[in-house]
N, C-alpha and C positions, 0 to 999 in steps of 0.2 A: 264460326266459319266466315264471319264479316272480312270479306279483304279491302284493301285500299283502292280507291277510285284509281290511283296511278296506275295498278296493276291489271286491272279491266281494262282500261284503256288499251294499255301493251298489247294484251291478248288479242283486243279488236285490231289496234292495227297489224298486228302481224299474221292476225289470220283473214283480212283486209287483203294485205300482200299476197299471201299466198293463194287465194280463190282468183284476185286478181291475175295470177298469172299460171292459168289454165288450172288451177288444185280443185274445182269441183268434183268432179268424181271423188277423187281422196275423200273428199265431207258430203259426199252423197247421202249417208245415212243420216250422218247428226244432222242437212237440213232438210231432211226429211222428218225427224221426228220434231225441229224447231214446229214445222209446218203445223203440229198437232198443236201447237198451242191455244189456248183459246180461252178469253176472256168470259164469263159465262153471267158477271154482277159488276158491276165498277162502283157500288158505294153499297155492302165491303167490297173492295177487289176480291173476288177468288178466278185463279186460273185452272184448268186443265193444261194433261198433258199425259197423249200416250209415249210410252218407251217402249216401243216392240225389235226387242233383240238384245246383241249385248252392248253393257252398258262399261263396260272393263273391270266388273265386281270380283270376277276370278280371277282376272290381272291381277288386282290388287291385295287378293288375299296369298296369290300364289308369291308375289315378291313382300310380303312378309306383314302385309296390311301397313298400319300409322298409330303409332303412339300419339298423336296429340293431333289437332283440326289443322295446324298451319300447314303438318306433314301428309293429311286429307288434302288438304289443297295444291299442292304440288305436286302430287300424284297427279289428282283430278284435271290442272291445267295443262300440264304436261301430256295427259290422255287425250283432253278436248282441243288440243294444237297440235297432236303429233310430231311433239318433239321441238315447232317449228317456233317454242318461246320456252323459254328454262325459267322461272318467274323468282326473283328474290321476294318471298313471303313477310308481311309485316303483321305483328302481331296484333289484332284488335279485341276489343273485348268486349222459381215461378209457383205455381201451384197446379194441382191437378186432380182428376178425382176418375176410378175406371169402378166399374162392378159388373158383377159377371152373373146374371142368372136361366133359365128357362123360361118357357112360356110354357100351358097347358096342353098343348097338343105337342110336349115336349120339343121346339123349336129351342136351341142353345143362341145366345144373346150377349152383348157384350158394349156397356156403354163407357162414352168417356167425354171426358172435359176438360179440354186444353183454356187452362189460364195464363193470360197473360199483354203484355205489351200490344197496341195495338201493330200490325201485322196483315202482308200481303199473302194470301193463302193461295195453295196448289193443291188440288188433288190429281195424284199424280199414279193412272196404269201400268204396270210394268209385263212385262214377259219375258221373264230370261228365256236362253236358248238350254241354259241345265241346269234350271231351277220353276218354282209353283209363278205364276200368274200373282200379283196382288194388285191390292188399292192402297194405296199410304196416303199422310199427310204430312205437306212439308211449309214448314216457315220461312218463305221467300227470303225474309231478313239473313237469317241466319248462312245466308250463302250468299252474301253482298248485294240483295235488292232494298231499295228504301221508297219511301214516299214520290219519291222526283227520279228516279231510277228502274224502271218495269221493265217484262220480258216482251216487249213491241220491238218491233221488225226484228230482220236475221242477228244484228249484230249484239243487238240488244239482251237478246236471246239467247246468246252463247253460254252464260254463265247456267243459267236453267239446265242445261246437261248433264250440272252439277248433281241437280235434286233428288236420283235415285240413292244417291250416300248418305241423305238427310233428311230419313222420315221420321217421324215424332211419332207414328202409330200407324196400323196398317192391319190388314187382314187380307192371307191368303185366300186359295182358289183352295186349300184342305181346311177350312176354318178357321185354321191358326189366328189368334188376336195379341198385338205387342203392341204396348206404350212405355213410352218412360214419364215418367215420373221424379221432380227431384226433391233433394230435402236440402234443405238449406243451408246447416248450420253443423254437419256432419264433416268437411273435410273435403277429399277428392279421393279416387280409384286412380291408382297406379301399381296396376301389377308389373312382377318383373320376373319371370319364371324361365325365360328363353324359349317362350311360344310365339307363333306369330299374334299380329296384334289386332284390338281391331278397339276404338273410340265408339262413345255410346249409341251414336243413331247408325256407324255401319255394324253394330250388334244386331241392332231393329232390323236392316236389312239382310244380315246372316241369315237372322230366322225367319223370316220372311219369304228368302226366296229357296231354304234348304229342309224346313224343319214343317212336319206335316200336323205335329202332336208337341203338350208341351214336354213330354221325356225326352224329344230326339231337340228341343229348343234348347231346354238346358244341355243335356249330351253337348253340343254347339259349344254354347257358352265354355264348358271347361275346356274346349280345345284351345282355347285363347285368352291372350294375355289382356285384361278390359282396364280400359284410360278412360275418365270422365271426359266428359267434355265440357266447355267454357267454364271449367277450374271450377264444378260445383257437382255434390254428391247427387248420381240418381240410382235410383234403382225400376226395375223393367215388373211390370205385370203382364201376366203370360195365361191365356186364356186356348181352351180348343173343344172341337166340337164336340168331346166325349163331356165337357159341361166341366172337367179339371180345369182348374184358376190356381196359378200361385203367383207369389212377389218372388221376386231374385234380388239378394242383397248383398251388398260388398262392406265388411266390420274390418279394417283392421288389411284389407286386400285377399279377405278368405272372402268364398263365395257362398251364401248360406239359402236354401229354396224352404219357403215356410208356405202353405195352404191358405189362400185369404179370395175370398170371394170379393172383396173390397179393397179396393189401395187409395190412398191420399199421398200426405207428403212425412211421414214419419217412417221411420223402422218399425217393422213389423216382425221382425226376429228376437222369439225367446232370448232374455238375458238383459246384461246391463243395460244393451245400447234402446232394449224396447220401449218407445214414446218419441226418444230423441227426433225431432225436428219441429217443423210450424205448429204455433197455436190454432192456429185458425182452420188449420188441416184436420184436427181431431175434432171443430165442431164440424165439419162435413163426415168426414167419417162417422162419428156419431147418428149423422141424418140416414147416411144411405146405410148403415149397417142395421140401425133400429127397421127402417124398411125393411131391409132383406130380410130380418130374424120373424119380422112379423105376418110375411108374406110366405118363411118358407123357401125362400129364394125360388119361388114363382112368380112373374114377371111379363104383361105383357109388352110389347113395343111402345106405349103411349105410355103405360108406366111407370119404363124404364126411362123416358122422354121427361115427364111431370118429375121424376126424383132427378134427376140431370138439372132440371130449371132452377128446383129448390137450390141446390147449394154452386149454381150459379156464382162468378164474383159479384157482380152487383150486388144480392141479396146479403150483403153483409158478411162475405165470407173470406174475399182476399180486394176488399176497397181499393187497391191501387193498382186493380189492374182490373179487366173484362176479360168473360169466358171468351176466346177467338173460336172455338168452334166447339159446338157438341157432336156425337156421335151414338151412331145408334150399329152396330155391325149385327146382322143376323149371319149369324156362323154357317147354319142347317142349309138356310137359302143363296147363300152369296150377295147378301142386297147389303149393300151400304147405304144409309141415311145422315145427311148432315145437315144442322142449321147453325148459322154462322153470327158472333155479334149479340147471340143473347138473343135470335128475332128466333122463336118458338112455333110463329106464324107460318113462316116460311123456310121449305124443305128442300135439300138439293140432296135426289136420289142417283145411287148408280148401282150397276152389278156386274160383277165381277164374271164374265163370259167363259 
């Protein structure tokens, strides 16, 4: 979802123009929730950012969702400008690990590790007006932020509005746990059924803000037609509080739900395509799944924390890149725990209210 410097720009000045000449009210809410932003580390950056209300996620499913990120973004600017800039869009162009177990006093658990490039993090509250409460996490990059580009002051800030279309993983105010996950070497998801549509992170947030359990996640899922995003195979691990985990996978543009308390970056669906993806994905898998079998898939929080570090990227596991966030989601409780950058030391807590 990277767009072009030219076309942020446009946005800012045109909606520049238009506050300029009396449109506050109009954008009373969007800068209202700009307002929520907040820097919380500046080396790594992680920002917050509540969203309380609506963010046009049923506008956008109601006019038929987006087959691909460019058509995400046109939607998206066109939302965040009210009409007031029609944007000609320019096309611009990982590894991971989730496991899903209990603790003793049966607490349901849910960890994950986003690998990759390094990256401006958000985490990011939402509240729809007709959907669950979550927590997501979003990769500033991927919706046009970079190292010399942040969401500081209003204007700057505009594009962040973006970020409820593009969470990489999240957990409702019902439990609910969604990451995606990609595999590398598989192809891309382009279905084409005459459903409406929806691209891989606003899948994440479908269920996110509609789906309480993973039956009513997938239920979801077959209502629409699902487009990869940035032209690379993923598939979704789908966790909830009754302690059920599976993978949702796309072979071929069928959608296949297989039972895995662990997901890396391979296919995990019986059949030919099972193994196909990263090397380096089955020595992790290998790590957390020999824990899980050893343990029973009993797990406390520090655990689930020390097998997260183990297959870390630094530790030998995806070298060219670093873990950008780990996770800890406690389903039972609402607490989200994140440590950021591989630092194990240091914890940024929140809960989902």
């Amino acid at each position: 979802m990277k767009k072009a410097v030219a076309i942020i720009s446009s946005i800012i000045l045109a909606l520049i123009l238009v506050i300029g000449v009396g449109g506050y009210s109009m954008f009373r809410k969007e800068l209202g929730v700009i307002s929520t932003i907040k820097l919380i580390t500046d080396n790594p950056r992680i920002y917050t950012m509540v969203y309380d209300g609506d963010y046009g996620f049923d506008a956008f499913l109601t006019q038929g969702g987006a087959k691909s990120s460019d058509e995400l973004a046109e939607y998206l600017i066109s939302y965040i400008s009210k009409g007031f800039y029609k944007p000609n869009i320019v096309e611009a162009n990982g590894g991971c690990s989730t496991i899903s177990a209990v603790t003793k006093n049966g607490e349901h658990i849910f960890g994950r590790n986003f690998d990759w490039e390094d990256c401006t993090v958000m985490i990011l509250e939402t509240n729809p007006p007709n959907g669950y409460r979550s927590i997501s996490t979003v990769n500033l990059n991927f919706i046009g932020y970079s190292a010399e580009y942040q969401p500081v002051g209003i204007f700057n800030s505009l594009l962040a509005l973006g970020a409820p279309f593009a969470p990489l993983d999240g957990m409702n105010e019902m439990g609910l746990c969604v990451a995606t996950l990609v595999i590398d070497d598989a192809g891309v998801t382009r279905q084409d059924t005459g459903k409406p549509n929806v691209t891989t992170t606003t899948a994440i947030r479908l269920m996110l803000d509609y789906a309480a359990t993973v039956e009513e996640a997938v239920a979801l899922l077959e209502q629409y037609d699902m487009h990869s995003d940035i032209d690379i195979m993923h598939h979704f691990a789908i966790s909830d509080i009754t302690g059920c985990s599976v993978v949702v996978e796309y072979i071929y543009n069928i959608m296949f739900v297989t039972e895995a308390p662990v997901v890396t970056n391979f296919f995990l669906t019986d059949g030919n395509w099972f193994g196909h993806g990263s090397a380096y994905s089955k020595k992790r898998y290998d790590v957390l799944f020999e824990e899980y079998s050893k343990n029973d898939g009993i797990f406390e929080e520090n655990d689930i924390k020390n097998v997260l570090q183990e297959v870390r990227s630094s530790n030998g596991n995806e070298p060219e890149w670093v873990t950008q966030w780990s996770i800890i989601y406690n389903q039972t409780r609402g607490a989200v725990t994140y440590f950021i950058h591989e630092n194990y030391e240091q914890k940024y807590e929140f809960q989902i209210k």
